[in-house]
N, C-alpha and C positions, 0 to 999 in steps of 0.2 A: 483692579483685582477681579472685578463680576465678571468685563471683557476677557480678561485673560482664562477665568474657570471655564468659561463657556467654550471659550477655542477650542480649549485641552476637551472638554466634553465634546463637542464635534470632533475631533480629530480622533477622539478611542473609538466615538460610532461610525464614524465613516474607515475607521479601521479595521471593525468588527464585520460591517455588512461588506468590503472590500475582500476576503480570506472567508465568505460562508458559502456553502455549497449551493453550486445553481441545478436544481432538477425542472427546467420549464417543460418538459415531458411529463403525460399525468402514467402514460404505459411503459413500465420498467421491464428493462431484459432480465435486471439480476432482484427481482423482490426478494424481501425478507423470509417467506415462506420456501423460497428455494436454499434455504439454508439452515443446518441445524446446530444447534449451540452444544457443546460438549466440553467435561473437564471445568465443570464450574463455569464457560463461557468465557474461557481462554483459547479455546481452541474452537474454528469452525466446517462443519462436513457441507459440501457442498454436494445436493443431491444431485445436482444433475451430471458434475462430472465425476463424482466419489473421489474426490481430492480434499483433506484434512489440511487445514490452512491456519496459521498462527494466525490467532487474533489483531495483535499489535507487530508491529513493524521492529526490527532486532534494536534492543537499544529502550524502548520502551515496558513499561510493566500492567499487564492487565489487574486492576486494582475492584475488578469485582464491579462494574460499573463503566469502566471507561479506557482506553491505555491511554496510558500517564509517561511523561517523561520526555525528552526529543530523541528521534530516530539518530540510529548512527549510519553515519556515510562510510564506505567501505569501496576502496579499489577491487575491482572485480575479483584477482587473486585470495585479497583478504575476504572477500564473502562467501566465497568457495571455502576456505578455509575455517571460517565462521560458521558455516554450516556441518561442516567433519565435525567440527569438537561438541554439539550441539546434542544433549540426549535426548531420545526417545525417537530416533529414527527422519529424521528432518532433511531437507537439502533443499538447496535453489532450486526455483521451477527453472523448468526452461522455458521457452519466450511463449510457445502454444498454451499452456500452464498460466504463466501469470498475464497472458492477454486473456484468461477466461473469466477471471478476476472483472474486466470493466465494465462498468455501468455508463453506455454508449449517452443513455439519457440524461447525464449528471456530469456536471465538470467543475471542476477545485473542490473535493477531488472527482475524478469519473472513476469512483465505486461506491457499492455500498455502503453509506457512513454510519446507518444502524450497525450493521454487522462489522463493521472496520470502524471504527472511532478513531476517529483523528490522524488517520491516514495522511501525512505529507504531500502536497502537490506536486513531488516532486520525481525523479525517475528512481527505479526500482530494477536491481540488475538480475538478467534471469542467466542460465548456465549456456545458454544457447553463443557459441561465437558463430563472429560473421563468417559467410560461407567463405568470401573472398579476400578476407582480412583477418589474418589470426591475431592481430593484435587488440580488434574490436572484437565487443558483444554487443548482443540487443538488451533492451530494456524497454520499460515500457515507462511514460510521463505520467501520471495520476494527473494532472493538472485537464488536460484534455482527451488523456487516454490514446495519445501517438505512441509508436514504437520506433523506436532508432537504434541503430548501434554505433555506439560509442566508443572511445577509446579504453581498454578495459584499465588507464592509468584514473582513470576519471572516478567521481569518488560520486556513489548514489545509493538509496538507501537499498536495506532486506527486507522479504516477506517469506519464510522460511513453509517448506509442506509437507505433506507424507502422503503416500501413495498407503489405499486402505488395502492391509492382507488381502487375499484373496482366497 
């Protein structure tokens, strides 16, 4: 029985330090100061591109502390469409938009995880389709913070944004 606790204790920590964010850079592209909390700290302005960026990824809920909940995967059609029904003025970035988003120095995920909590490793579809392929789009991986474009049948998560009045 003591062997068998112990395994299971090794396997949640080697599970836990397996899924935690690597920053082995001490000089960050995207510091915490380059971003301002708004809307209770559901919502965040990014000073340097003036881009208003959903805290939490579509699917999840900012509970005042953290987003909570797991991401929803969405075929590109349906993110786009995810985004129309969405209030307060929202839509997919497109691929220059959510590549501004990465933190080049941090990967699983390569963003900010103060300001992003619990960000998915996973890809993230922007509005941008492929120039020579209209049936892909780009996106970007949060795991390493590559861009590809995909099949837009393929299912990855949102990070919805607003462009500030002007």
């Amino acid at each position: 029985m003591i062997r068998h606790t112990m395994w299971i204790l090794a396997a949640i920590t080697f599970s836990s330090a397996a899924h935690a964010q690597n920053c082995p850079k001490t000089s960050r592209i995207a510091p915490d100061s380059r971003y301002e909390l708004q809307n209770d700290g559901a919502e965040i302005l990014d000073k340097k591109t003036k881009l208003i960026w959903q805290r939490c990824s579509l699917g999840q809920v900012w509970d005042g502390g953290s987003c909570t909940g797991t991401a929803t995967h969405y075929a590109w059609q349906q993110a786009i469409e995810a985004a129309k029904i969405s209030t307060g003025g929202w839509s997919l970035p497109d691929a220059h938009e959510l590549r501004s988003l990465l933190e080049r120095s941090c990967n699983n995920p390569s963003i900010n995880a103060t300001i992003f909590p619990n960000t998915p490793s996973t890809g993230f579809w922007s509005s941008t389709s492929a120039k020579n392929n209209n049936s892909h789009a780009w996106n970007v991986y949060f795991s390493y913070g590559n861009g590809y474009y995909d099949s837009k049948n393929d299912r990855y998560s949102v990070r919805l944004v607003r462009r500030q009045k002007k």
